[in-house]
Every structure is written in structure tokens, then in C-alpha cells.
C-alpha positions in Angstrom: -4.7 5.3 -46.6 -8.1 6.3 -45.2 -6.3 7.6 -41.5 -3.5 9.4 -40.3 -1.5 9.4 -37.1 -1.1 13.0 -35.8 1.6 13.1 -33.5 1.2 15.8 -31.1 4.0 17.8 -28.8 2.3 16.6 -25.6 2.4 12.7 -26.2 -0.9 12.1 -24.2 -3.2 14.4 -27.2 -1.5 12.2 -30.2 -4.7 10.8 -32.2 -5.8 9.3 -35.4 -7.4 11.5 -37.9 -9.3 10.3 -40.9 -8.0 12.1 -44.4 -10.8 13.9 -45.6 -9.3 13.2 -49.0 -9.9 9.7 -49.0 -13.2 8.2 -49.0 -15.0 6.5 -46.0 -15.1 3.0 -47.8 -13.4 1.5 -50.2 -14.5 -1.3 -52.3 -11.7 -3.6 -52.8 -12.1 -6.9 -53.9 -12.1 -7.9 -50.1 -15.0 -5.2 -49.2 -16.9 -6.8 -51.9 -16.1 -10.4 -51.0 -17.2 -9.8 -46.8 -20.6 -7.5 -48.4 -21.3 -10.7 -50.1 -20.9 -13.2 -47.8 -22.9 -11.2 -45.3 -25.7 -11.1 -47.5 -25.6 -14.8 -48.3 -25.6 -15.9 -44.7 -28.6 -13.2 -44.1 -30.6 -14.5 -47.1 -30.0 -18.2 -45.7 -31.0 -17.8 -42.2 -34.5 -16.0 -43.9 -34.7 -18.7 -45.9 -34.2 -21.7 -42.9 -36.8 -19.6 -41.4 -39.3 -18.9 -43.9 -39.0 -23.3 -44.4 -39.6 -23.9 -40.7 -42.7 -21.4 -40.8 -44.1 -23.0 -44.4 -42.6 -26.1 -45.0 -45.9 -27.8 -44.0 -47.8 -26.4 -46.9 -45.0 -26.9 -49.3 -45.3 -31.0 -48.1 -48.5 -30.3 -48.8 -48.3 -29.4 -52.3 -45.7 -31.8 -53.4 -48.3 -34.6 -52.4 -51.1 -32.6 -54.2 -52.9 -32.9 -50.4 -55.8 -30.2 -50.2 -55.3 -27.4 -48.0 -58.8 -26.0 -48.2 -60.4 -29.2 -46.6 -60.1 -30.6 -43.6 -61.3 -34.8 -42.9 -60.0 -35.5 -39.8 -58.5 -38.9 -38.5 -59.6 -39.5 -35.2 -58.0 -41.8 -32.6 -58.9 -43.7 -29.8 -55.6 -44.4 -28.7 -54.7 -42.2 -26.1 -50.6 -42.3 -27.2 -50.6 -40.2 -30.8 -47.3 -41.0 -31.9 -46.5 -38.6 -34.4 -44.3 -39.5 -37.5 -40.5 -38.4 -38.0 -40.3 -38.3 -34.3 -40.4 -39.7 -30.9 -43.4 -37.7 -29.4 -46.6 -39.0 -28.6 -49.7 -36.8 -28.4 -52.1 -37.0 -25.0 -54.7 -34.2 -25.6 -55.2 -30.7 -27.2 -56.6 -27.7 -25.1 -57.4 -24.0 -25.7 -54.8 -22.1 -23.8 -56.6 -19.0 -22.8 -53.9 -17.1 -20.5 -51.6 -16.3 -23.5 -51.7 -12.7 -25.2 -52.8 -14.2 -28.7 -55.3 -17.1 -28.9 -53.3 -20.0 -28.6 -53.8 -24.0 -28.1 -51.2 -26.2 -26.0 -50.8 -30.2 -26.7 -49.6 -31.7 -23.8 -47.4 -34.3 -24.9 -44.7 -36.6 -24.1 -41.2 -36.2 -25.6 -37.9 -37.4 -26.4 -35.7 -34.7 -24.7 -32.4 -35.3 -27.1 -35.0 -34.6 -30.0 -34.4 -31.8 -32.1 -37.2 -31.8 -34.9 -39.3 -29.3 -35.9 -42.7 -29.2 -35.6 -46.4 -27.9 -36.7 -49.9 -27.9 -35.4 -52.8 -28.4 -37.6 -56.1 -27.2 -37.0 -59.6 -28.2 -38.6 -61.0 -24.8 -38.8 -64.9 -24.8 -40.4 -63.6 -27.9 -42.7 -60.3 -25.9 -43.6 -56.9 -26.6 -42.7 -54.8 -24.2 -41.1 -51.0 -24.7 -40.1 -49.2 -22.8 -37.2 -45.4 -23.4 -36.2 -45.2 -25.5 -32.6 -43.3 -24.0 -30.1 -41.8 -26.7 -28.0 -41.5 -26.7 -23.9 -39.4 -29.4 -22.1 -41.4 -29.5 -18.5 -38.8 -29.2 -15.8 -39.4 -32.6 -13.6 -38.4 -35.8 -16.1 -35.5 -37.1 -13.3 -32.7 -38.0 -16.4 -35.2 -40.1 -18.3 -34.6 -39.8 -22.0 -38.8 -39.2 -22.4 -40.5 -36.2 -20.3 -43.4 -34.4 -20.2 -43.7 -31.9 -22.9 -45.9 -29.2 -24.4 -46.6 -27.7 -27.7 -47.6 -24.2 -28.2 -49.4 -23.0 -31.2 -51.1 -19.9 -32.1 -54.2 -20.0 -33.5 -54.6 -17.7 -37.0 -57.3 -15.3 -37.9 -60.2 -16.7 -39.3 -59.7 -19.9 -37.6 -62.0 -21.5 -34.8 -60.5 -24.9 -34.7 -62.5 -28.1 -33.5 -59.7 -30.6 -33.8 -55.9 -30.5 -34.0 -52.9 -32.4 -35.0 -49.0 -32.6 -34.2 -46.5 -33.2 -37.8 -42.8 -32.6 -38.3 -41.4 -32.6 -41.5 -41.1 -36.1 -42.4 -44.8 -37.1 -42.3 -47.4 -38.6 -44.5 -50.7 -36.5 -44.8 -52.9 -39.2 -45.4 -52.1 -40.5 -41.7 -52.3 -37.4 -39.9 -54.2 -38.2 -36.7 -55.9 -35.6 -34.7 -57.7 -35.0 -31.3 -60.4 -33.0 -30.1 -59.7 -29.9 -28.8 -60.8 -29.3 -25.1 -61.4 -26.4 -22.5 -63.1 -24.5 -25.5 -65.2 -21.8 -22.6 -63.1 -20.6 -20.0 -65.0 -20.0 -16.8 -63.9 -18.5 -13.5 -67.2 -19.6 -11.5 -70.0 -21.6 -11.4 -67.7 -25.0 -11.9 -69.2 -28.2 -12.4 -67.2 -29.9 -9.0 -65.4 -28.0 -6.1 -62.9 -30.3 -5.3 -61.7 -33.0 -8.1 -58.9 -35.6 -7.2 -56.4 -36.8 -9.6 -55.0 -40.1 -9.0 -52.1 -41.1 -11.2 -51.1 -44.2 -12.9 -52.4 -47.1 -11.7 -50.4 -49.8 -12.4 -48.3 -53.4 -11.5 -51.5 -55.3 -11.0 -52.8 -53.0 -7.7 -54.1 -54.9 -5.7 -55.1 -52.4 -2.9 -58.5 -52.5 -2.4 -59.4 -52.0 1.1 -57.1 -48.5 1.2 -58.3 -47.7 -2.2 -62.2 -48.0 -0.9 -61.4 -46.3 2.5 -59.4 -43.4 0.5 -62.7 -43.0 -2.0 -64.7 -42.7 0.7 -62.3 -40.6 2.6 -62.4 -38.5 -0.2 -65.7 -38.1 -0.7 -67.1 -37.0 2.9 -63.8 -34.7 2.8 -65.7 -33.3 0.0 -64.5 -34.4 -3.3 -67.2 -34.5 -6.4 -65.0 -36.2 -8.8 -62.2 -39.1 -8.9 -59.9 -39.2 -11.3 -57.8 -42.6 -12.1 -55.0 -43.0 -14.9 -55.3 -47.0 -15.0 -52.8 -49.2 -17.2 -53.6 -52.2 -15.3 -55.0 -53.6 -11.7 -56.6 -56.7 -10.3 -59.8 -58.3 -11.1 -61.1 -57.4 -7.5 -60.0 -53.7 -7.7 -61.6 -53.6 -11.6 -64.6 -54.5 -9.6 -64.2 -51.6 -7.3 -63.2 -49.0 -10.4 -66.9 -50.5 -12.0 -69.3 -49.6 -8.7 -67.8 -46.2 -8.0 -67.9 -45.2 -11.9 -70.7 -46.7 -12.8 -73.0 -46.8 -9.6 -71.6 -44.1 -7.5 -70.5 -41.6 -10.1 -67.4 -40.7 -7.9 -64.8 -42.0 -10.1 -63.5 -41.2 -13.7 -61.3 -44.1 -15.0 -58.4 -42.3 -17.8 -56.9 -45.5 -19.8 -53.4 -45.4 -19.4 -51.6 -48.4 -21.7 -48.7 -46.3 -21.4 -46.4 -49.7 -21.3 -47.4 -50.5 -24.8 -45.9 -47.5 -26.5 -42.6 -46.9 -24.3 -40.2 -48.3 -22.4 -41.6 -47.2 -18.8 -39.4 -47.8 -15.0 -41.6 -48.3 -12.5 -39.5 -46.1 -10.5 -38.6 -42.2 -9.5 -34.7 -43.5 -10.4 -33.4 -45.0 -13.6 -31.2 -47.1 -11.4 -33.6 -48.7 -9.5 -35.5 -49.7 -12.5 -34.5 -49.2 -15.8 -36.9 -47.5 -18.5 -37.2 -44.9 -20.7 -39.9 -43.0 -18.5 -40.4 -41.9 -14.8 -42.9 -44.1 -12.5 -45.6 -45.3 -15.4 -45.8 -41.7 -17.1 -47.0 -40.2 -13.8 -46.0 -36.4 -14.9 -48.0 -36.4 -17.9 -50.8 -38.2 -16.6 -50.5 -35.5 -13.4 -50.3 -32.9 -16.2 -53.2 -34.1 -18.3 -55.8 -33.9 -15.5 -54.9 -30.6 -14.6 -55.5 -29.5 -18.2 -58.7 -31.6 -18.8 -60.0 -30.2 -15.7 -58.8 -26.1 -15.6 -62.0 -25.3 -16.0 -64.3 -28.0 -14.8 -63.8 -27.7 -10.5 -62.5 -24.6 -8.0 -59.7 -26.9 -6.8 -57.7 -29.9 -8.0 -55.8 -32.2 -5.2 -53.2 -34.1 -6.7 -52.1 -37.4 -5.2 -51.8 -41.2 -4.6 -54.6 -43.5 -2.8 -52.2 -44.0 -0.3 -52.5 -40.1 0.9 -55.1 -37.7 2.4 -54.7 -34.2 3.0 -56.6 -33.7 5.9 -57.8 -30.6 7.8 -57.0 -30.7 11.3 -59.4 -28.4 13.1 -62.0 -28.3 10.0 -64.5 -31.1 8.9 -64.0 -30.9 5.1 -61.8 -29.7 2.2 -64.6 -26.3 1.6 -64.1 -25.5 4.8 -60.1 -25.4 5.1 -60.0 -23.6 1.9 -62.5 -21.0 3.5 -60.3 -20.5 6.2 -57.5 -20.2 3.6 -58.5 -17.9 1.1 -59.8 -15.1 4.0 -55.5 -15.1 4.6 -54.1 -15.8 0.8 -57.0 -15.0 -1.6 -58.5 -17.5 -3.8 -55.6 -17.0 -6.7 -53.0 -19.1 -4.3 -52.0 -22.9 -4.4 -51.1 -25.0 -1.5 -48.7 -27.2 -0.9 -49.6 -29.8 2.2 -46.5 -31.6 3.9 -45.7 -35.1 3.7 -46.4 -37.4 6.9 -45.6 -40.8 7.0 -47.5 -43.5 8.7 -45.5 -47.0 8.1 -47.7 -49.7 7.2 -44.9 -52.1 9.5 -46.4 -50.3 12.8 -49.9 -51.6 13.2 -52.0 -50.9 16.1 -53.1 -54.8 16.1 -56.0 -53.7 19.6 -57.5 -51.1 17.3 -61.6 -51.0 17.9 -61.8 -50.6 13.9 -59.6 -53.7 13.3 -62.9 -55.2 11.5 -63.3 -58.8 11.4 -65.7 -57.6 8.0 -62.1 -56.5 6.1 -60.3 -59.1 7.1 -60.7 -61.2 3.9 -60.3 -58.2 1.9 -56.5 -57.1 0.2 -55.0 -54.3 1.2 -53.9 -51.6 3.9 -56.3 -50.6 6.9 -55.9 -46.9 7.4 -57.4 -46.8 10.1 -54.5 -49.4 12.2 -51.7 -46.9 11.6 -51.8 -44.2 13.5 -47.9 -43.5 14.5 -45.9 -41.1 12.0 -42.6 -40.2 11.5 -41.2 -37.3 12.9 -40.2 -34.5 10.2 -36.6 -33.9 9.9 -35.8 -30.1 10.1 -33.6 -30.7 6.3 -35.2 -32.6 4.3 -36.5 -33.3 0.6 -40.1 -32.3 0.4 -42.4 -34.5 -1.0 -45.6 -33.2 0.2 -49.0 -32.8 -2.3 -50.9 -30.3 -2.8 -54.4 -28.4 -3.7 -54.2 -26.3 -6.8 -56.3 -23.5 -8.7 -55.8 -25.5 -11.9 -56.3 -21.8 -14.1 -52.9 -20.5 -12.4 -50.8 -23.3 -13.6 -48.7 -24.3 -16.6 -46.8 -26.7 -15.1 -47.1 -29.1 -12.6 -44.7 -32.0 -10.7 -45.3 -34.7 -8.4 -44.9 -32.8 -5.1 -44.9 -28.7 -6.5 -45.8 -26.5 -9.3 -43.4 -25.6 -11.6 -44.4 -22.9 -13.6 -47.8 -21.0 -12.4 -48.9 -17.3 -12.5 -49.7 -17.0 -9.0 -47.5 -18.2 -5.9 -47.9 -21.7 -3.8 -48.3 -21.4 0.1 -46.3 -24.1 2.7 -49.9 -25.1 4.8 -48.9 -25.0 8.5 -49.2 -28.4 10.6 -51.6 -26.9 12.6 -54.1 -26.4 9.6 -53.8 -28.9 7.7 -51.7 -32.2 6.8 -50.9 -34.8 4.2 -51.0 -38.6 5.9 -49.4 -41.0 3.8 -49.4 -44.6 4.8 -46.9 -46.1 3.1 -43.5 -48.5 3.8 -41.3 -46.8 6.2 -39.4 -44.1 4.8 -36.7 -43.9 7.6 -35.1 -46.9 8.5 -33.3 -45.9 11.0 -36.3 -44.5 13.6 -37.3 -47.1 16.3 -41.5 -47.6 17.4 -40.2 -45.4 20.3 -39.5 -42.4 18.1 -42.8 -42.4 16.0 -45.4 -39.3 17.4 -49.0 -41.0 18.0 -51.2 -38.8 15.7 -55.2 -39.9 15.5 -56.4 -37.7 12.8 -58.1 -40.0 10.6 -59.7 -41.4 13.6 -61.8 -38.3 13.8 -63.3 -39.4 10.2 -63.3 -43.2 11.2 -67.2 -43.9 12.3 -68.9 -42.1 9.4 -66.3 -43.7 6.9 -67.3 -47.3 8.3 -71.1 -46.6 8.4 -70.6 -45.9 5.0 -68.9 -49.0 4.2 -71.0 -51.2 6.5 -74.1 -50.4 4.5 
């Protein structure tokens, strides 16, 4: 018996004592049994870990697969699917804002999906593995597929040119990998100011005039570059898409045949259209242009053709942001809120009711000049204008996950018209507010288009 129990007078200083004749462990047969299971279930959960670190270049060696060259399979799809699992690849980036080198593959996943995966890395015509650390991004909206990200360090000795995503079950002869992008970090001297991202273009649109009047828009607003993730339009807006890539240099057209790799709802809601993945993909494609272009303009506006953010006393985007960055610093985001112009109240006795646009498809901004009144509670689904280097994360109307802070854009600065279907049903003509603000923009935007 390896203690005693020393009963004192006073009940309260009774205590156990150990015998100092006995020794502090015994090994009985159960001692030695619990000593041995605990070092059984130690050496397996080293040896599940040492197999999710190395497993790759045991694969590797059971299909007599060099390790010391690299040949990489390049793609011109923009979906990688990757084998043994549900992800598909969209682009590889340096991730320069971690502690060790790193690179991030912004991806799109199965959520329920639990595999394992690697990265690898061409490095000078060797092949380097690293284990994939997997992020779920926050906005997917119950869809089974979400935007994801994969986070690999980069090992010593390794300057990588092109990457790749495997889990375990692959095949290393069909190993497909993508350039990897955003290779020199900059903080200044950026090719564009003010870039737009436009996401998912898709059902056949059909919008021209609104798309041509927000391009324009846009441009004297002082945008440098147009960004467009298009899975399918109209022959007249393929048109359009041709003259302001190819003639203006304004536009960037992404390909975006999202529909033939997943299931997609052409909705926010599952219910109101079934599918596998939110609104045509619209998170990763919002995700992928703020990767692709961290390091190629100051600022990054994310939004729909349908909306303009829109200074109210200044004349252009640099000039706002002036007026913002003496108050905030130039580290800040901003988040613009939503006002909605319904396309059903049309000022019909409008001077720029132009018998030229008559024949052309699509919303005139410039007829809809009565907005909806902002409820004091509501859900916000404003946009907004980024520094791209702060973020990790972005959503349709915030930032998820960012290094620095995002800033609510008072009305009196600055505001996001969208003109859109009406949003509340239950307001009458009488209790829309008259608001002109894109009026002030309206003759240069027509002498423009009138050329």
C-alpha cells in the first residue's frame, strides 16, 4: 500500500501520507499494460503525422516517379480539378504577408471534404512538396461548394515558377499545374490606380446600353482597368466586350465556364435556385481578382455593372480617396452603402431619353433617378473600394478577413447607386427621395458615347 491515512485528534488536520517504505511506482502487470498503450497511441499519432507530411514522396517512389525533375503539365482550363477530391484549382500566388515564404491557391472546395492535401512546386526543374493547409472562406450561404484556399510554405532552396494541388489518391503523370503569380510585391508605383472587378457574367446578359454607360461611367470616374469574369452573354454584348478589350484597352475579359465543371444556382439562396454553388461562382471569381491584382493598382472596387460608387461633392474616384486617406490613412478599406434606384420608376420627360439608344437593349441610367429610402435596420449590401495588399478574404458586400480595418463612407461623401428591380415592394412612387447624382456625370458620359 503505497499511502496511509493518518487520522489526527482534531478531525479537520486528518491527511494521507505516502509510506516512505513503499516505492513511488509499482510496475504491476496493469502499470505495464497503460505504459504500453500510451506509447502505442504516441507512436501512431507520430506516425499519421509523419504520413500526412511525406506521403507524397512515398507515392512518389512506389510509382518510381522522379523527385529531382520537374516537367510541368500546364492547363488552359481555368477549373483544375484535382484527383481524389472535389476541389478545383483557379490560380497560384506568392503570399507575401505570412512570417515564412509562403504561396496561397485560391480554390474552390467541397466543404464536407475531409482529404488531405499537398502543394507541389517546380523549383529550378526540381520538385519540392509542402503539406497544404486548408481555409474554408466564411461567405458560401449553405452551398455544399465555397470558396477556399490552400496555404503552403515554400522550403529552402526552393524559388518555385509553377505549382500544383494532389491529395493522396493521385496519379503523377496527370499532375496539372499553374503559374505562379504576384512573384514582386510592390507598395507604389502600380501599374492602374483604380481597377474594377466585375463578377460573373452570365444567363445570356443582354445589358448593353447600362453595361456601355457603366464602362464609361467608370472610366471618367477614373478607373484604368475593367475586369469581367464571363461564362456567357449575347452576341451584341460579345461585341461590346471586343471594342473595349481590344480597341479601348479598358476591359480585361476572365473566362469563366464555371457551368461546365459544377452544378451552379444562379442565385444568393439554394431555395430559389438549386445548385451546388452560390450566384455562378461569384466569391471565387471576386476572390481571384483581388489576388491577381494585389499588386497591380492602389485600389480595387468590387461590384456589378448595374452599380456606381459615386463621389458626391468630388469629380473622380482619386479625388474622394484624397479626401479619405488625409482622415483614415491609406492602409483603410471602404465600404460604400447600397442605394437603390428601381428600374420600374422611369422618368419617361427626361432630356437624356435619347432617341439614339432607343434601339439598343438594356437599362438607361440616366431615366432613374428616384431611390429608396434606407431603412434604419437593415441587411447591408453595400460595395466597396479595397487596398487589395490588406486582404485575405473578401465577400460580396464586406471583407472578411484583412489586416487593417474597413470604414462605413458617410452619404455625404460618397454613395453606391444601384439601379436594379425594386427591392421593397411595399414603398409607393410617393415615398422614393429624387436624387440626381449621376446627372452631374450625364453630358460628358453622352459626348463620349455620341462620338
Amino acid at each position: 500500500m503505497l499511502y496511509t491515512f493518518y487520522r489526527h485528534k482534531d478531525p479537520n488536520l486528518s491527511f494521507l501520507q505516502r509510506d516512505p517504505h513503499q516505492p513511488l511506482i509499482t510496475m504491476t502487470k496493469k502499470n505495464l499494460m497503460k505504459i504500453f498503450l500510451g506509447l502505442t497511441l504516441f507512436t501512431m499519432g507520430y506516425m499519421i503525422f509523419i504520413t500526412q507530411e511525406w506521403s507524397v514522396e512515398q507515392l512518389f517512389r512506389r510509382k518510381d516517379w522522379a523527385m529531382d525533375t520537374c516537367f510541368p503539365n500546364l492547363s488552359t482550363d481555368p477549373f483544375i480539378p484535382i484527383q481524389g477530391s472535389k476541389t478545383f484549382v483557379l490560380n497560384a500566388f506568392f503570399e507575401h504577408r505570412t512570417y515564412n515564404m509562403s504561396l496561397r491557391l485560391i480554390s474552390i472546395v467541397w466543404r464536407p471534404e475531409k482529404t488531405i492535401h499537398h502543394c507541389l512546386l517546380c523549383c529550378q526543374d526540381r520538385l519540392f512538396t509542402s503539406l497544404a493547409k486548408r481555409t474554408i472562406h466564411h461567405s458560401h450561404f449553405r452551398f455544399p461548394y465555397g470558396t477556399g484556399d490552400f496555404l503552403c510554405d515554400i522550403p529552402e532552396d526552393c524559388e518555385p515558377t509553377y505549382a500544383g494541388l494532389v491529395s493522396e489518391d493521385f496519379d503523377p503523370e496527370h499532375v496539372t499545374f499553374v503559374p505562379i503569380l504576384n512573384r514582386v510585391p510592390r507598395e507604389s508605383s502600380f501599374p492602374a490606380n483604380f481597377t474594377v472587378c466585375l463578377s460573373t457574367m452570365f444567363g445570356g446578359y443582354n445589358n448593353v446600353l447600362q453595361f456601355v454607360q457603366a464602362m464609361e461611367m467608370y472610366h471618367l470616374l477614373g478607373a484604368q482597368r475593367v475586369v469581367v469574369y464571363k461564362t456567357n452573354c449575347s452576341r451584341d454584348m460579345e461585341e461590346v466586350l471586343h471594342y473595349y478589350e481590344d480597341e479601348v484597352g479598358l476591359v480585361e475579359v476572365v473566362p469563366w465556364p464555371i457551368d461546365t465543371h459544377i452544378k451552379v444556382s444562379s442565385s444568393w439562396l439554394a431555395t430559389k435556385s438549386p445548385g451546388d454553388l452560390h450566384y455562378y461562382g461569384q466569391i471565387p471569381a471576386l476572390n481571384d481578382c483581388l489576388y491577381r491584382n494585389m499588386y497591380q493598382t492602389k485600389y480595387l472596387l468590387l461590384h456589378d455593372p448595374d452599380e456606381i460608387i459615386l463621389p458626391v461633392d468630388n469629380s473622380t474616384w482619386g479625388e474622394l480617396l484624397s479626401t479619405l486617406e488625409i482622415k483614415y490613412g491609406n492602409k483603410a478599406n471602404f465600404y460604400f452603402e447600397n442605394n437603390v434606384f428601381p428600374i420600374e420608376e422611369t422618368d419617361e420627360s427626361s432630356r437624356f431619353n435619347l432617341s439614339e439608344w432607343a434601339t439598343i437593349p438594356g437599362v438607361n441610367f440616366l431615366l432613374h433617378v428616384l431611390r429608396e429610402p434606407i431603412l434604419k435596420s437593415h441587411y447591408k449590401t453595400g460595395k466597396l473600394i479595397i487596398n487589395p495588399r490588406t486582404v485575405f478574404e473578401i465577400s460580396v458586400h464586406g471583407v472578411k478577413r484583412q489586416n487593417s480595418r474597413t470604414v462605413e463612407v458617410s452619404s455625404h461623401l460618397g454613395r453606391l447607386y444601384h439601379i436594379r428591380r425594386r427591392k421593397n415592394a411595399k414603398l409607393k412612387s410617393r415615398d422614393l427621395v429624387r436624387d440626381e447624382g449621376l446627372l452631374r456625370f450625364a453630358p460628358q458620359m453622352i459626348r463620349k458615347l455620341l462620338l
